[in-house]
N, C-alpha and C positions, 0 to 999 in steps of 0.2 A: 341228904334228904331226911327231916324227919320222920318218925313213924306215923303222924298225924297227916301230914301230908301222902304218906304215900299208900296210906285206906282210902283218902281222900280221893287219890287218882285211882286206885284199886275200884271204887264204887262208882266213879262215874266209867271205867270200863267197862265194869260189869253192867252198869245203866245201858251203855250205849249197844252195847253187844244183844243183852236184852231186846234193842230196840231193833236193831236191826234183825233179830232172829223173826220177830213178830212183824215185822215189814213183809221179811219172806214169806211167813210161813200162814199169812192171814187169807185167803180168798179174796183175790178182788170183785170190787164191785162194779155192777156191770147195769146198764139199764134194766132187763129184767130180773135183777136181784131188787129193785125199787117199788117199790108198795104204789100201785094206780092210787090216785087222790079219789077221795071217797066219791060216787057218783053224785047222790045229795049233795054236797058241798061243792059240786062244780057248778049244779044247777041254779043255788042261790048265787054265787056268784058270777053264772050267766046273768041272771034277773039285776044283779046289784051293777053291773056295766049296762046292762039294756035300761035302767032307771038313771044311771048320770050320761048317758049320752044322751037320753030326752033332755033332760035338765038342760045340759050346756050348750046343745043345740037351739032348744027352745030361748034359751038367754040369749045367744048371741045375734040369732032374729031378732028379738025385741028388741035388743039394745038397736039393733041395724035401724029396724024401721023407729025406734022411737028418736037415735040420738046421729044418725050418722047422714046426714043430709048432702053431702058433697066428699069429691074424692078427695080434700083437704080435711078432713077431719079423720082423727084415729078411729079406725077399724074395731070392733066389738071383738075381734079374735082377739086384739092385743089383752081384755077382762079376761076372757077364759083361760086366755093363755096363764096369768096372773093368780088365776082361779087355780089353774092345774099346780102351779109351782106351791102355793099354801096347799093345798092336800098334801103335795109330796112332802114338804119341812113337817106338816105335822103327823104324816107315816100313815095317811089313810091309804092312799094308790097312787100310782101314775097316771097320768094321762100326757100324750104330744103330739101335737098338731103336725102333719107328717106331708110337705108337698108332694103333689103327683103331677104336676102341670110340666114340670123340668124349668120353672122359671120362678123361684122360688121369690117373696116377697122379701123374705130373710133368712141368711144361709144357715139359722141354727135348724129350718126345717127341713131341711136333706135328710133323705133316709139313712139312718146312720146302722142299725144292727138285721143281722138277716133276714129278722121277721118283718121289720119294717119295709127292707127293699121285696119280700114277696107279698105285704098288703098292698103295696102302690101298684104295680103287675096286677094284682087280683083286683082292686078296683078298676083300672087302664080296661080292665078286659071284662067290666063288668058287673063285677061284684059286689055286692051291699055293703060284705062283712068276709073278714076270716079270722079265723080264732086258734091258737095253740097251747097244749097244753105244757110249761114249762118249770123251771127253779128258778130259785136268784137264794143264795145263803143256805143251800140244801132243802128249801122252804118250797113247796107247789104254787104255782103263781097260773092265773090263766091270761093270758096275753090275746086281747079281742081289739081289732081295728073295723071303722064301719068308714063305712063311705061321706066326704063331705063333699056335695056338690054346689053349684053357683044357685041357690034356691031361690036368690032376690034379682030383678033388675040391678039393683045397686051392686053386688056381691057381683055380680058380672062384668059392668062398666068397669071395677075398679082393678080387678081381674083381666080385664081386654080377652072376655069368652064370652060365651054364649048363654044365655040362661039355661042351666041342667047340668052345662058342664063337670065334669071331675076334677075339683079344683085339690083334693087332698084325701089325707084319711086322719082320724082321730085313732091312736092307740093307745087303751087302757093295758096297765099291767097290776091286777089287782092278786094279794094272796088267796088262796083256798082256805076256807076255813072250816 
């Protein structure tokens, strides 16, 4: 073996050993070793989820009552849904239409992560809204689901519920900032 070689493996020993010392020997981190997200900064980004659930909401009505005249025409969820995916590609937030009915129109709306399966519970049982405060990449994220009910005659018929009913929830997941 050269002598090139074997500093070579001499320093990545010493590397590894190094790493492994500082593996041990660091404090782990623990939920309250984590800095709470500035209160201010949860509260705008209360207000910024309370301003695009108007929005989308308000859109998807409109589209209903202006463009959706029969259960053969596409649904106005399918734009927001459309709408939610371009914010996501361009790194604004999340947003996903989340059923609650157990008879999903399309099975990408199954509640899929655990916050999602206790918004659908928490609306079943009433609820307007629930909210958590979470991460996603080490990053503070606030994850707010609000209640989407059957608001339209229409929205109902095509639904086969009742006008009011709890047809879903809408789940923002937007960063803290």
């Amino acid at each position: 073996m050269t002598l090139l070689r074997r500093i070579a493996l001499g320093l990545a020993g010493t590397a590894a050993l190094a790493a492994t010392v500082t593996l041990h020997t660091t404090a782990p981190t623990t939920a309250a070793d984590k800095k709470a997200p500035d209160k201010a900064a949860v509260e705008r980004t209360r207000e910024q989820i309370a301003m695009l659930d108007d929005l989308y909401k308000t859109a998807v009505v409109g589209i209903t009552q202006l463009y959706v005249n029969q259960q053969a025409d596409k649904p106005a969820a399918l734009a927001a849904k459309a709408v939610f995916d371009a914010m996501k590609k361009k790194g604004w937030h999340n947003a996903r239409l989340v059923d609650a009915s157990g008879d999903p129109k399309n099975d990408e709306n199954v509640a899929k992560t655990d916050f999602e399966k206790k918004a659908v519970k928490a609306m079943k049982d009433g609820k307007k809204s629930l909210e958590e405060i979470g991460e996603v990449d080490g990053k503070p994220v606030l994850r707010t689901a609000t209640l989407v009910p059957a608001v339209l005659k229409s929205c109902a018929k095509c639904h086969g519920v009742e006008e009011g009913a709890v047809l879903g929830t809408i789940v923002y997941e937007l960063p803290i900032k």
